[in-house]
ZAKOL-449068 format. One line per 3 residues: number of its first residue (from 0); their letters; for each residue x, y, z of N, C-alpha, C, O, CB. Coordinates in Angstrom, 3 decimals. Glycine has a CB too. Layout:
N
NUM) a) X Y Z X Y Z X Y Z X Y Z X Y Z ~ ...
! end
This chain:
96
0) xxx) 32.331 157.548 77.325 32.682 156.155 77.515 34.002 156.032 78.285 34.167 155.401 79.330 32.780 155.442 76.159 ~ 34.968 156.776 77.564 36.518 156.452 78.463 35.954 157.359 79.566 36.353 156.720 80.539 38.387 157.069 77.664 ~ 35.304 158.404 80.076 35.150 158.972 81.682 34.358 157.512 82.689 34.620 157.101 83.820 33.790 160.734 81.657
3) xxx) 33.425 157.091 81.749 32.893 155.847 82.776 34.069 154.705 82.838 34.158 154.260 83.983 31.316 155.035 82.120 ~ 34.722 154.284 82.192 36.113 153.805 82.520 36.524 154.120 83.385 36.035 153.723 84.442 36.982 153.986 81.868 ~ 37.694 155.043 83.385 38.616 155.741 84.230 37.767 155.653 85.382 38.245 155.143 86.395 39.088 157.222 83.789
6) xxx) 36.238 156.190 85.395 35.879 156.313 86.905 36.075 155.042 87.499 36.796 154.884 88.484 34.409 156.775 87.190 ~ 35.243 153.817 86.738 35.104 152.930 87.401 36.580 151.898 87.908 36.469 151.015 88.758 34.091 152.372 86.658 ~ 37.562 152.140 87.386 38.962 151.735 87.759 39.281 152.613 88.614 40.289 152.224 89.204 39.978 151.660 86.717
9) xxx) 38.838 153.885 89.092 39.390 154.632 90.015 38.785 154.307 91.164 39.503 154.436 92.155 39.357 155.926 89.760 ~ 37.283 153.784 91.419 36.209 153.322 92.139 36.635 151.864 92.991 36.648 151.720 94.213 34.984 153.137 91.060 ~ 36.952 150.911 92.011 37.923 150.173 92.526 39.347 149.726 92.766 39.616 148.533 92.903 37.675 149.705 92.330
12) xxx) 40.303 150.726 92.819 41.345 151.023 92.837 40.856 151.320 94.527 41.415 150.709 95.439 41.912 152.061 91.668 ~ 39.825 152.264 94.774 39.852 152.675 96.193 39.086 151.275 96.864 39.407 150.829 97.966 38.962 154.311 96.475 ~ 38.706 151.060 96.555 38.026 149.754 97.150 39.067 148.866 97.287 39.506 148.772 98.433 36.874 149.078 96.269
15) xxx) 39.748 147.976 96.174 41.113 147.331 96.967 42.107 147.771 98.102 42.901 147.123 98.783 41.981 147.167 96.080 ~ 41.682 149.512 98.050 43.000 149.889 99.387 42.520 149.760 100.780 43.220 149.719 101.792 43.600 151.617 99.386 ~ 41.067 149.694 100.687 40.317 150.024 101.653 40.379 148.176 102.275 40.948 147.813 103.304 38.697 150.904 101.069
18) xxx) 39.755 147.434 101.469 39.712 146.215 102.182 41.290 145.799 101.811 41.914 145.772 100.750 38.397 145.102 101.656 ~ 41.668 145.456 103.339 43.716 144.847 103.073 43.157 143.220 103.594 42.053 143.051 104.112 45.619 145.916 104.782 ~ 44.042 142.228 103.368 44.008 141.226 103.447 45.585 141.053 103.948 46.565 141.290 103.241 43.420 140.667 102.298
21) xxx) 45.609 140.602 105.284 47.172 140.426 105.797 46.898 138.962 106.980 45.934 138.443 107.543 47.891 142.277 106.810 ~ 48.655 138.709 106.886 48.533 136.937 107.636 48.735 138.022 109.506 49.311 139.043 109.881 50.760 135.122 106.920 ~ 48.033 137.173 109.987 47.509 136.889 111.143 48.398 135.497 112.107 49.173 134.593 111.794 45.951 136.586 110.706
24) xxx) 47.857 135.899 113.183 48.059 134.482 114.385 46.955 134.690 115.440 46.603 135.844 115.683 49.787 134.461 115.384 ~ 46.407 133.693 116.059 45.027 133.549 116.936 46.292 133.638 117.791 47.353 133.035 117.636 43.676 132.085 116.938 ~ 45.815 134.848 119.066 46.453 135.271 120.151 45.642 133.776 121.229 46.081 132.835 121.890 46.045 137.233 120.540
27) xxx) 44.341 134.299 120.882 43.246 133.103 122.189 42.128 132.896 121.825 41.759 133.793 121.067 42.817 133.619 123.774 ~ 41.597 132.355 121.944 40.234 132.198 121.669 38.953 131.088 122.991 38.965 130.022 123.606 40.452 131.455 120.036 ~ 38.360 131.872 122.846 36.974 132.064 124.235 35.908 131.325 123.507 35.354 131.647 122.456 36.246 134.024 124.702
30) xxx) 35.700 130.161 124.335 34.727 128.889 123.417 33.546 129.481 123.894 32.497 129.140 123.348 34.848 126.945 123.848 ~ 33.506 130.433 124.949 31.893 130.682 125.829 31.504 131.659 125.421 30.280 131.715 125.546 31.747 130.880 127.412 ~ 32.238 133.152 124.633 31.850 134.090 123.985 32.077 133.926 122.631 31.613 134.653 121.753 32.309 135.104 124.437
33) xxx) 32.870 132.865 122.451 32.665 132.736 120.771 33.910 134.354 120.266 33.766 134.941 119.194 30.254 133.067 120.191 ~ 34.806 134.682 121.126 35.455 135.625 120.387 36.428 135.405 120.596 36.662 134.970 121.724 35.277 136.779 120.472 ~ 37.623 135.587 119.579 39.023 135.517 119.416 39.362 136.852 119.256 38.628 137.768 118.885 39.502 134.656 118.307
36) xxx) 41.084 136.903 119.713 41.816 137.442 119.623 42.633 137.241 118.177 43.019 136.085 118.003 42.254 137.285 120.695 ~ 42.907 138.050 117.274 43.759 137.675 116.445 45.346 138.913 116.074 45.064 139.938 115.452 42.705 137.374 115.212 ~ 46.080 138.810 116.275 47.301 139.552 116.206 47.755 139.814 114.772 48.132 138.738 114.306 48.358 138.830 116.954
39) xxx) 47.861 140.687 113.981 48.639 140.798 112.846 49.467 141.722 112.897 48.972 142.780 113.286 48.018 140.933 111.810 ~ 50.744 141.762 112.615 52.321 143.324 112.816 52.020 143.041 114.001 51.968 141.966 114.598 52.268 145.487 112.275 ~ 51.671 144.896 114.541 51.623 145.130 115.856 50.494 145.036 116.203 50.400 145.362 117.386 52.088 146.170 116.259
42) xxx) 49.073 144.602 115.544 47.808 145.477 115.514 46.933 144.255 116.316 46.821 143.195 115.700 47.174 146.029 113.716 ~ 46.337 144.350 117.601 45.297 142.805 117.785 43.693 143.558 117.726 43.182 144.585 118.173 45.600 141.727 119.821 ~ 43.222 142.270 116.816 41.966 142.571 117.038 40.796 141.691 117.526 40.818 140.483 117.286 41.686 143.013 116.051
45) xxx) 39.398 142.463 118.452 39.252 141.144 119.137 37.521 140.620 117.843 36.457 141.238 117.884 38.902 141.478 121.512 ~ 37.635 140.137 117.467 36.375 139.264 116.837 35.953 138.596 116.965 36.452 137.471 116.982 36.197 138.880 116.133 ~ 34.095 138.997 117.235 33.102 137.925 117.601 32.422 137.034 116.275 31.708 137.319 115.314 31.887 138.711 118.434
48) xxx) 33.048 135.848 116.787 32.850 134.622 115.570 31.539 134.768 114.376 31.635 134.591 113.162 32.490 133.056 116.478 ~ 30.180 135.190 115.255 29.263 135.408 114.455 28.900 137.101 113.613 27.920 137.542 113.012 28.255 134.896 115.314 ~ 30.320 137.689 113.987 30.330 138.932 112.992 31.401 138.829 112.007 31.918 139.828 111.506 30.530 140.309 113.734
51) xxx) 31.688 137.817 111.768 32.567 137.206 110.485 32.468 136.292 109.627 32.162 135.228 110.165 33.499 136.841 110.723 ~ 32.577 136.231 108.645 32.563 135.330 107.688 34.104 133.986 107.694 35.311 134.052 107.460 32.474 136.404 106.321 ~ 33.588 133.410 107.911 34.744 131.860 108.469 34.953 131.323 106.921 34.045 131.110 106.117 33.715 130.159 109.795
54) xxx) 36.330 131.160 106.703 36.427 130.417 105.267 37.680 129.291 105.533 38.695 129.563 106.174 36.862 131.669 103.829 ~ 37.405 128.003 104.922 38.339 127.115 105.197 39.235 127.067 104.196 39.011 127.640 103.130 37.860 125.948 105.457 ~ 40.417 126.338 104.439 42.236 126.914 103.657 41.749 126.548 101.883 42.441 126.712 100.878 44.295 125.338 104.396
57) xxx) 40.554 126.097 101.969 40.239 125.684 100.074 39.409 127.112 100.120 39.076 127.393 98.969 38.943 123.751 99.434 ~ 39.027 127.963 100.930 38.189 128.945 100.494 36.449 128.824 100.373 35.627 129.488 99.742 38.753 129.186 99.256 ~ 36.330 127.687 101.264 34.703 127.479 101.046 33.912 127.950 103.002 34.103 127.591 104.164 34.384 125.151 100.408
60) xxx) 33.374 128.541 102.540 32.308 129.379 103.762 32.390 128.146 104.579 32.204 127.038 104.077 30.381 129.954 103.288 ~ 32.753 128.377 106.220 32.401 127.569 107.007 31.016 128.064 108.299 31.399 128.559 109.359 33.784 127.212 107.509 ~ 30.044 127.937 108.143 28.757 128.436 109.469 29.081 128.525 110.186 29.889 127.690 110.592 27.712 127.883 109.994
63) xxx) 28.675 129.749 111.038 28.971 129.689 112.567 28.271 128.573 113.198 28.798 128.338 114.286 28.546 130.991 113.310 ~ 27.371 127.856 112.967 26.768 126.823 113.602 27.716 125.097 113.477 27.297 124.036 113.941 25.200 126.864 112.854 ~ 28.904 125.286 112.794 29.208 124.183 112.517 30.837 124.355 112.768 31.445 123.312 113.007 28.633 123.770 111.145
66) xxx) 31.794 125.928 112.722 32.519 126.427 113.702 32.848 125.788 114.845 32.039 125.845 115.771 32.056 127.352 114.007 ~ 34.014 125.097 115.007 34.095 124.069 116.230 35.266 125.430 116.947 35.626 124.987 118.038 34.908 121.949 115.771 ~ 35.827 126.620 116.747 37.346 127.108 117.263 38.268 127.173 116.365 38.383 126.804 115.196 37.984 126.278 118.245
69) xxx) 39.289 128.033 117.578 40.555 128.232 117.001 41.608 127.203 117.893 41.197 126.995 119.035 40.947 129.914 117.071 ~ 42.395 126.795 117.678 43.373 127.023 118.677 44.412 127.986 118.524 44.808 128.396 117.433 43.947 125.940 118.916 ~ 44.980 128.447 119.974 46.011 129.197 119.933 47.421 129.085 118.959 48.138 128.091 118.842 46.264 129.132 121.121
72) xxx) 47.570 130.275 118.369 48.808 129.998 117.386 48.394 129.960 115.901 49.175 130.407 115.060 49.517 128.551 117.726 ~ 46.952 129.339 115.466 46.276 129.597 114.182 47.070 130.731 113.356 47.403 131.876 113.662 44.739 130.050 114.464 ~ 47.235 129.998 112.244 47.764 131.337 111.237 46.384 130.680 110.291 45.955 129.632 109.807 49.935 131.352 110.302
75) xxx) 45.912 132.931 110.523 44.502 132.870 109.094 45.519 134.126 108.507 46.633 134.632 108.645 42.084 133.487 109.595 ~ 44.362 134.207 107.819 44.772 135.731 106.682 43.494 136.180 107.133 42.467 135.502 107.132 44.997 135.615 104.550 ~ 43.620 137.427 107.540 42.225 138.710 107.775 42.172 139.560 106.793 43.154 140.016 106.208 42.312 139.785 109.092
78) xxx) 40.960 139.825 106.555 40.582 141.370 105.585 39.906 142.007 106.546 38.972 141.573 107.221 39.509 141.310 104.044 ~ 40.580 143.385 106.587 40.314 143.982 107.495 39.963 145.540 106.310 40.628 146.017 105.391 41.590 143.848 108.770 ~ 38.760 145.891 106.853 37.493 146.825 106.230 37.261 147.980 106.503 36.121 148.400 106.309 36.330 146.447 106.455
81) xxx) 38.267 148.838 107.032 37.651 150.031 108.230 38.165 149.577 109.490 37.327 149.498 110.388 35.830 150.142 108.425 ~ 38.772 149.415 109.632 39.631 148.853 110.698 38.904 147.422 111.917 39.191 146.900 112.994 40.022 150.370 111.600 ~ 38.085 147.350 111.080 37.154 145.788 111.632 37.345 144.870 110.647 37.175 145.060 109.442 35.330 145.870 111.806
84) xxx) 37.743 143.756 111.243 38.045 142.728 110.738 36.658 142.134 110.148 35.925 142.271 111.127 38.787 141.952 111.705 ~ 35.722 141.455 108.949 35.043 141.093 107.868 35.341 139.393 107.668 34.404 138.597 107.617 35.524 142.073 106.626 ~ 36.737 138.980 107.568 36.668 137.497 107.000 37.908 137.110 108.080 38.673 137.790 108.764 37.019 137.231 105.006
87) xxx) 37.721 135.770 107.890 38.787 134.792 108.492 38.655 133.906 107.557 37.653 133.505 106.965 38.620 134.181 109.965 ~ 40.218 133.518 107.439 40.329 132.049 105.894 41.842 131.535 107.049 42.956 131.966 107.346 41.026 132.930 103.131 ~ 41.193 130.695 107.280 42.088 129.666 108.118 43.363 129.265 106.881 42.999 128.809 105.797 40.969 128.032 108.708
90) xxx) 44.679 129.460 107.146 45.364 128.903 106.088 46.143 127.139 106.455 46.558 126.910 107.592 46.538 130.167 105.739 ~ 46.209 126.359 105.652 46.899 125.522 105.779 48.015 125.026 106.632 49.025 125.689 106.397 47.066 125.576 105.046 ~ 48.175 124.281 107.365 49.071 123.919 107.807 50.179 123.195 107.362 50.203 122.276 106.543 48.700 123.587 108.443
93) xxx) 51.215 123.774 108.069 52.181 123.551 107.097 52.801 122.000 107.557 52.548 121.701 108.724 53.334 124.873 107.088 ~ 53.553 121.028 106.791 53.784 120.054 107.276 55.319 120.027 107.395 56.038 120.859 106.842 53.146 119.097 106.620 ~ 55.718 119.131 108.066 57.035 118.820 109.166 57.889 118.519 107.874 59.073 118.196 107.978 56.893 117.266 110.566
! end
């Protein structure tokens, strides 16, 4: 019983290191290929809209069919999986 424990906290222990979740900025984004640029540290990565999961700043799934863009400057938070980016969660804007 405590070995199936320990494993399974060790199982996801590696799984949280593996998927990171870090804040971001939309470098550009291409309304005709549907792919953005997104910058996080030093690292840019380029992602095509319909190989991601879109989440709005409350956290609810937005469709690629209903996906209007980014504009430039967007701060999301990415989880990045293997060094491919998986989600976009648009965060809030901040007010004046």
């Amino acid at each position: 019983m405590l070995r199936k424990v320990l494993a399974t906290v060790v199982v996801l222990l590696f799984a949280v290191a593996v998927c990171l979740a870090a804040e971001g900025v939309v470098s550009s984004y291409n309304k005709d290929t549907q792919t953005a640029v997104i910058k996080v540290g030093d690292k840019e990565y380029t992602v095509k809209i319909s190989d991601v999961k879109i989440l709005s700043p409350k956290g609810t799934p937005i469709p690629a069919d209903k996906f209007k863009g980014f504009k430039q400057g967007t701060k999301v938070e990415v989880t990045v999986d293997g060094g491919k980016v998986t989600e976009i969660k648009l965060l809030p804007a901040k007010k004046p």
